[in-house]
C-alpha positions as CSV (number, residue, x, y, z in Angstrom):
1,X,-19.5,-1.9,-5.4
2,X,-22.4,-4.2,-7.0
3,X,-24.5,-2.8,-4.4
4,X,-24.1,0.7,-6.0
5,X,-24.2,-0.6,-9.0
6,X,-20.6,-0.5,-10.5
7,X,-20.1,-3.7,-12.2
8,X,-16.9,-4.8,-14.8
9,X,-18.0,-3.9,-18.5
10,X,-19.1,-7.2,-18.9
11,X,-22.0,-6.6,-16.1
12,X,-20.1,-8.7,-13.9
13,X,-19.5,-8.3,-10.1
14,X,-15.7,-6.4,-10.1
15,X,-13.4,-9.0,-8.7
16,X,-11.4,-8.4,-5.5
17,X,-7.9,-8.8,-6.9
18,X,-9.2,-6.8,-10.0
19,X,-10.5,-3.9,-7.1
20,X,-6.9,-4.4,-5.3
21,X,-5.4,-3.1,-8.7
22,X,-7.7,0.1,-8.9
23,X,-6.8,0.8,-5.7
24,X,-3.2,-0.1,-6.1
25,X,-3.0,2.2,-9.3
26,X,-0.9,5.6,-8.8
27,X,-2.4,7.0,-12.0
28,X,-5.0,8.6,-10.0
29,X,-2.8,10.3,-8.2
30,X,-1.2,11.9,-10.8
31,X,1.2,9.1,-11.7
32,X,1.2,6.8,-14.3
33,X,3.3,3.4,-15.2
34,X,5.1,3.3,-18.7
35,X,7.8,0.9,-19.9
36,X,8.3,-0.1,-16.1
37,X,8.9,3.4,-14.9
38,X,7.0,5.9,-12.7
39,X,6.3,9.1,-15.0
40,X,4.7,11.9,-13.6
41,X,1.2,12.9,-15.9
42,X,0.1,16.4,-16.7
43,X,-3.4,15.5,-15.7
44,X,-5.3,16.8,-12.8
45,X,-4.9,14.0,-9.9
46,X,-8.7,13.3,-8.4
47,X,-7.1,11.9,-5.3
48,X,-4.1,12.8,-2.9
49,X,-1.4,11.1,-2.6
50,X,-1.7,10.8,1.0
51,X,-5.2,8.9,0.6
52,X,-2.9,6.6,-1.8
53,X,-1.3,5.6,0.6
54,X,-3.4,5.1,3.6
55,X,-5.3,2.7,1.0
56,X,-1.7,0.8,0.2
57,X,-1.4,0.4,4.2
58,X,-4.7,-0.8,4.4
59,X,-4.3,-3.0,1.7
60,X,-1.2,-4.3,3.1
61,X,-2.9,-4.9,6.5
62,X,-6.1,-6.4,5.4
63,X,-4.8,-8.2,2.1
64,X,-3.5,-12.0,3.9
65,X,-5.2,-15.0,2.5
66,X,-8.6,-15.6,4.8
67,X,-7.2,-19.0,5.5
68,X,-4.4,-18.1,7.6
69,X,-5.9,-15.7,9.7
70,X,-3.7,-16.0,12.8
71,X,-0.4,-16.0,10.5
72,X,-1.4,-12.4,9.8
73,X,0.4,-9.6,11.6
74,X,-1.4,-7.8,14.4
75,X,-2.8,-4.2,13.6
76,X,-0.5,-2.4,15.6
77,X,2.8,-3.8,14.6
78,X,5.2,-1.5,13.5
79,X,3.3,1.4,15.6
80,X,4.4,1.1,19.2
81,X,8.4,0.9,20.5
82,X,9.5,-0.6,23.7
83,X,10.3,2.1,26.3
84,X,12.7,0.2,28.0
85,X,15.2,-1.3,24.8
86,X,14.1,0.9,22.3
87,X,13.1,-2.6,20.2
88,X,9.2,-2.7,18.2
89,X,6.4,-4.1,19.7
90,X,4.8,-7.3,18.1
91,X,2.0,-9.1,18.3
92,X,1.4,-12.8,19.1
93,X,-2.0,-14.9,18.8
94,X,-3.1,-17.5,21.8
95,X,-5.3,-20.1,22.3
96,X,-5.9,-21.4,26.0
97,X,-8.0,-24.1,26.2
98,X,-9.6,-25.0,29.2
99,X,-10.7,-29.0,31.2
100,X,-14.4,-28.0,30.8
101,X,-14.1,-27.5,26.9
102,X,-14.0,-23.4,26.6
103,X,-11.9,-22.1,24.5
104,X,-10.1,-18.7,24.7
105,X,-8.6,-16.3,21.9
106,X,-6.3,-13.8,23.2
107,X,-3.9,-11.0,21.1
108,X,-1.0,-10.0,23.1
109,X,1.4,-7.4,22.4
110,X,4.8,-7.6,23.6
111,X,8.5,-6.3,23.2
112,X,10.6,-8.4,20.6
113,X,13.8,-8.0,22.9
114,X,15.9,-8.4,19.9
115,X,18.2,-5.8,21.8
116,X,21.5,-7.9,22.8
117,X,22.8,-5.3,24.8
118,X,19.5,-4.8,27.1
119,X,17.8,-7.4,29.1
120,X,14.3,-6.4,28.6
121,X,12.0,-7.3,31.1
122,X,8.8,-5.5,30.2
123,X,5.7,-7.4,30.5
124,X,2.8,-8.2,27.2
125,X,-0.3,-6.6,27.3
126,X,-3.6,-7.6,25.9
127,X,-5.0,-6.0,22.4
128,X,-7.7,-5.0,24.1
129,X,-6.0,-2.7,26.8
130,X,-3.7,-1.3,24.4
131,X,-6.6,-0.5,21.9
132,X,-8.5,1.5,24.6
133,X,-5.1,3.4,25.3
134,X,-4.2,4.0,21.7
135,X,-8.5,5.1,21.4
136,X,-7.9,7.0,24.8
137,X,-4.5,8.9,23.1
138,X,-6.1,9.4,19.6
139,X,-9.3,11.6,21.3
140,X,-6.9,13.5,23.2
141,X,-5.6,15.2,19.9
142,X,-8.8,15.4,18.5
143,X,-10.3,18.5,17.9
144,X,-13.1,20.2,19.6
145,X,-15.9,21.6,17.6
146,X,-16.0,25.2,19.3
147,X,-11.8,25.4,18.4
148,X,-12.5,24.3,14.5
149,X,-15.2,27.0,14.5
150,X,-13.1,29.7,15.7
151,X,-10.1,28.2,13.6
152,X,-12.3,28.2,10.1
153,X,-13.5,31.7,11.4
154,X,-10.0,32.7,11.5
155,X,-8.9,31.1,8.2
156,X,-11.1,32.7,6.1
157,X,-10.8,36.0,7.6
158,X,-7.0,35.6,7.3
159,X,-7.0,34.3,3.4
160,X,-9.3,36.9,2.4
161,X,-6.9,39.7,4.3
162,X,-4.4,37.8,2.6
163,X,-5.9,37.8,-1.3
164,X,-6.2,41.1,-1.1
165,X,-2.7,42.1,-0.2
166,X,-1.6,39.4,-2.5
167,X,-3.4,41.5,-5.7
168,X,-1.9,44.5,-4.4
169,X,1.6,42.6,-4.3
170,X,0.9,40.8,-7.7
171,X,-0.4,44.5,-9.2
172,X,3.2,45.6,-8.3
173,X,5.0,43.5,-10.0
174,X,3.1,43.2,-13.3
175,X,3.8,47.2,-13.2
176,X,7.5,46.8,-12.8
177,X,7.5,44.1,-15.6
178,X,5.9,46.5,-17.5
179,X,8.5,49.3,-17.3
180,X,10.7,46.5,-17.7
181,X,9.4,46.0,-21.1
182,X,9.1,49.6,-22.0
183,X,13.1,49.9,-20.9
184,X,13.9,46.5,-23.3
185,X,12.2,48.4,-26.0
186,X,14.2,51.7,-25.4
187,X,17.1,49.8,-25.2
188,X,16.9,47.6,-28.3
189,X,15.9,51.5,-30.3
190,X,18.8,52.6,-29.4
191,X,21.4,50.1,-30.3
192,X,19.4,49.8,-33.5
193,X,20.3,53.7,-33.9
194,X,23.9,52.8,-33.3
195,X,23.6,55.1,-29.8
196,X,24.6,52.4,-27.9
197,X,27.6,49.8,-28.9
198,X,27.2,46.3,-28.9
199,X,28.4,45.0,-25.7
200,X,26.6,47.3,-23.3
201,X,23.5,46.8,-25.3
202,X,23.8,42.9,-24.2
203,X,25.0,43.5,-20.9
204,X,22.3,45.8,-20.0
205,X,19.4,43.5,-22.2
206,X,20.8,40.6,-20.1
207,X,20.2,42.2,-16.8
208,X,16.7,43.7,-17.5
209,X,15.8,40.0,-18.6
210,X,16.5,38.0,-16.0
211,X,14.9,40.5,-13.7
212,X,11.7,40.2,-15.6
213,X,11.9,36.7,-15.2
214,X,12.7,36.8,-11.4
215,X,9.4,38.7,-11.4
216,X,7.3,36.4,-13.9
217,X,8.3,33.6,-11.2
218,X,7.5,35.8,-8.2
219,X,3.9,35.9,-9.6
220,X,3.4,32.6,-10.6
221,X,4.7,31.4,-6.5
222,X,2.3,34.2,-5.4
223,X,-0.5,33.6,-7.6
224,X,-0.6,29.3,-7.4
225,X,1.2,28.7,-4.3
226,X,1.1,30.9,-1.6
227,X,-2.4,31.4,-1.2
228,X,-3.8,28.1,-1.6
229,X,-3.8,27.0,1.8
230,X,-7.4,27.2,3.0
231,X,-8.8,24.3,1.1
232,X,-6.5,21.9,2.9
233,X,-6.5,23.7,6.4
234,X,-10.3,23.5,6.4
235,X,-9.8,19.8,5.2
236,X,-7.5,19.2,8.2
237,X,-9.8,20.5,10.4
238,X,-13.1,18.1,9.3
239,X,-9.5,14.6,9.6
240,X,-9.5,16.4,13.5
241,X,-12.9,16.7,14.4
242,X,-13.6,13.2,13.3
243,X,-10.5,11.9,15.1
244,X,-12.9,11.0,18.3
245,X,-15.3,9.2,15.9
246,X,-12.4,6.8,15.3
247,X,-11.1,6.8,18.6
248,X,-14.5,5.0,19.4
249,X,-14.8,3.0,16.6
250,X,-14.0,-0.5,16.4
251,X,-11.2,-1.0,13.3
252,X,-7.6,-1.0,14.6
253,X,-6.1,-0.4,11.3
254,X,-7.7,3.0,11.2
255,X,-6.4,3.9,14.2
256,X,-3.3,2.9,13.4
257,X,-3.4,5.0,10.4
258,X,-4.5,7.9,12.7
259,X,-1.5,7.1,14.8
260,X,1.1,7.2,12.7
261,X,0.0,10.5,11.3
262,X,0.0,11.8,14.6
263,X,2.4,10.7,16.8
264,X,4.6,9.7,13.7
265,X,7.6,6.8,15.9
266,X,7.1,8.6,19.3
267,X,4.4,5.5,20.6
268,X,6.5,4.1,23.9
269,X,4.5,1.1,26.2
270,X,6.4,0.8,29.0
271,X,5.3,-1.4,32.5
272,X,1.9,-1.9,29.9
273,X,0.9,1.9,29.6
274,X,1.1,3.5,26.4
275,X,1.9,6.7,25.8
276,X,3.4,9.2,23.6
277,X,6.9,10.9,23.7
278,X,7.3,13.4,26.4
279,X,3.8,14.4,26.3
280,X,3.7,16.6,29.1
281,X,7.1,18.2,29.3
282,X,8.0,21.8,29.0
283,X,10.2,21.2,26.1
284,X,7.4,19.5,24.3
285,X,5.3,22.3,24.8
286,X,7.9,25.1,23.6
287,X,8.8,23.3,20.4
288,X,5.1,22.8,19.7
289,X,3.9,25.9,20.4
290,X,7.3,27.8,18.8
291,X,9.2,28.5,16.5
292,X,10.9,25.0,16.3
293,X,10.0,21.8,13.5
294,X,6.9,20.9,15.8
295,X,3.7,19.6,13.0
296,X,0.2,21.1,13.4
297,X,-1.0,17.6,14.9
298,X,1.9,18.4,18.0
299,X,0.7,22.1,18.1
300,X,-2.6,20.5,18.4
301,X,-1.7,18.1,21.5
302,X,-0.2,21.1,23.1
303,X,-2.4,23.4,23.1
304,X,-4.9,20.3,24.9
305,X,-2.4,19.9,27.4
306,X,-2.3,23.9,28.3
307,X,-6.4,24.1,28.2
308,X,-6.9,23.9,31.9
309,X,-4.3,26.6,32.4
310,X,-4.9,29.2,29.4
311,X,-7.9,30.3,28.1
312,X,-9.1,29.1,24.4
313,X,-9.0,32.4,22.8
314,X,-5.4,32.1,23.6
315,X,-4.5,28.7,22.6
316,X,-6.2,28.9,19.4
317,X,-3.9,31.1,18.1
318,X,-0.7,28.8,19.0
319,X,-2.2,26.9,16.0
320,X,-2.1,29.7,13.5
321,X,1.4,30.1,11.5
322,X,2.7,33.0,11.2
323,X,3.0,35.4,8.2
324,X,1.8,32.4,5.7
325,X,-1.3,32.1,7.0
326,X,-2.5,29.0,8.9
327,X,-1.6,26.0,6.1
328,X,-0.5,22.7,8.0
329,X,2.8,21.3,7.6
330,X,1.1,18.0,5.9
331,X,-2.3,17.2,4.7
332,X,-4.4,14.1,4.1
């Protein structure tokens, strides 16, 4: 921060704990603290709250005193299950010294075997195997430039078919809401004539209002809601893209970030290889490529895993939604 020139207000350097509470602060978000409670501000947020909280986990990874560095958990505890016992995977620093004075540091990952029921016999693996099958994972999903092309092609072509039929829908209802109106006013000059008795004029005003208001909340959904999709979609398509940038970079927490946003619980290591839930089957395929609760990021792996069989042009539409456009299920 000093070496951009942001400095406290008394031209100091900004302390860390003192940038550990800006970061820690909701209120950009959208949130705010007041008398101990979480209220929710009328304010613009400038940040998402899924940024938030990749900065808490980060935060929460990197925060440990420096002094007790091999107290600290490992980077990808609380990422990985044991295929065999269904227990997590932990981490555990060594030291093995050797006669000739070398010394060795090693990070091992193994299963807790907290499972009383299963005797589980599956062996640790080094951090440095499992980070280049977590990296090797991680790139499979990434995105390839030629598909995000296509895909942006697609979403702008599809949100500006879709603003126009949304005017067109939106035109229709203001126009009913108007002879809604027109009716209210018919009504109400009628009863006032004494035409119409009392309890059919309410009966009838009752009706013609809440179907006006039905419509006022149809228009608001269409206008604020439905159509905003293309700003995040294209947003999830620069997080994809650079997926294989992380893959090959060197922090583990970011890739365990990545990881969890991607394969969510479903990391196994079982007889030391890594892998992801039924990766390959036909069921994973179907769901992800369906109708069923599959994410964009499992659409995503999917359609990888079918790319030596299908051609692109046909696989890039398995990651288009139907009818709402092309709006992930989730966004960073």
């Amino acid at each position: 921060m000093a070496k951009h020139n942001i400095f406290s207000k008394t031209g100091k350097k900004i302390h860390k704990s003192r940038a550990t509470s800006i970061l820690s602060n909701p209120f950009y978000t959208g949130l705010f603290r007041y008398g101990g409670e979480l209220h929710e501000g009328k304010y613009e947020p400038i940040i998402s709250k899924k940024l938030f909280d990749q900065a808490q986990e980060m935060l929460k990874q990197r925060g440990k005193p420096d002094r007790k560095p091999k107290n600290d958990p490992q980077p990808f505890c609380g990422l990985i299950s044991c295929a065999s016992c269904g227990m997590m995977i932990t981490g555990e620093y060594k030291v093995k010294k050797q006669k000739n004075g070398n010394v060795h540091e090693y990070v091992y990952y193994h299963c807790t075997k907290k499972n009383k029921m299963v005797k589980c016999e599956e062996p640790c693996i080094r951090q440095k195997e499992m980070d280049l099958q977590l990296s090797s994972l991680i790139q499979k999903v990434s995105l390839p430039k030629d598909w995000a092309e296509e895909l942006n092609r697609l979403a702008l072509q599809d949100h500006k078919t879709s603003a126009q039929s949304l005017s067109a829908c939106v035109k229709e209802k203001r126009d009913k809401i108007s002879s809604i109106s027109q009716r209210l006013e018919r009504l109400l000059n009628g009863y006032l004539d004494q035409d119409i008795e009392r309890e059919i004029y309410r009966e009838q005003k009752s009706k013609l209002l809440l179907s006006k208001k039905s419509l006022e909340e149809e228009i608001y959904n269409l206008s604020h809601k439905q159509n905003d999709w293309l700003e995040p979609f294209q947003n999830w398509l620069k997080v994809a893209q650079e997926l294989d940038k992380i893959a090959s970079d060197s922090d583990l927490f970011a890739k365990k970030v990545c990881a969890k946003e991607i394969f969510g619980t479903n990391l196994l290591l079982s007889e030391k290889t890594l892998r992801a839930c039924a990766p390959n089957s036909d069921s994973f395929l179907a769901d992800s490529l369906g109708d069923s609760d599959g994410n964009h990021w499992d659409a995503l792996r999917a359609s990888r895993i079918l790319a030596l069989k299908k051609p692109i042009s046909s696989l890039i539409s398995s990651l288009l939604v139907p009818s709402v456009g092309i709006e992930p299920t989730s966004m960073p």
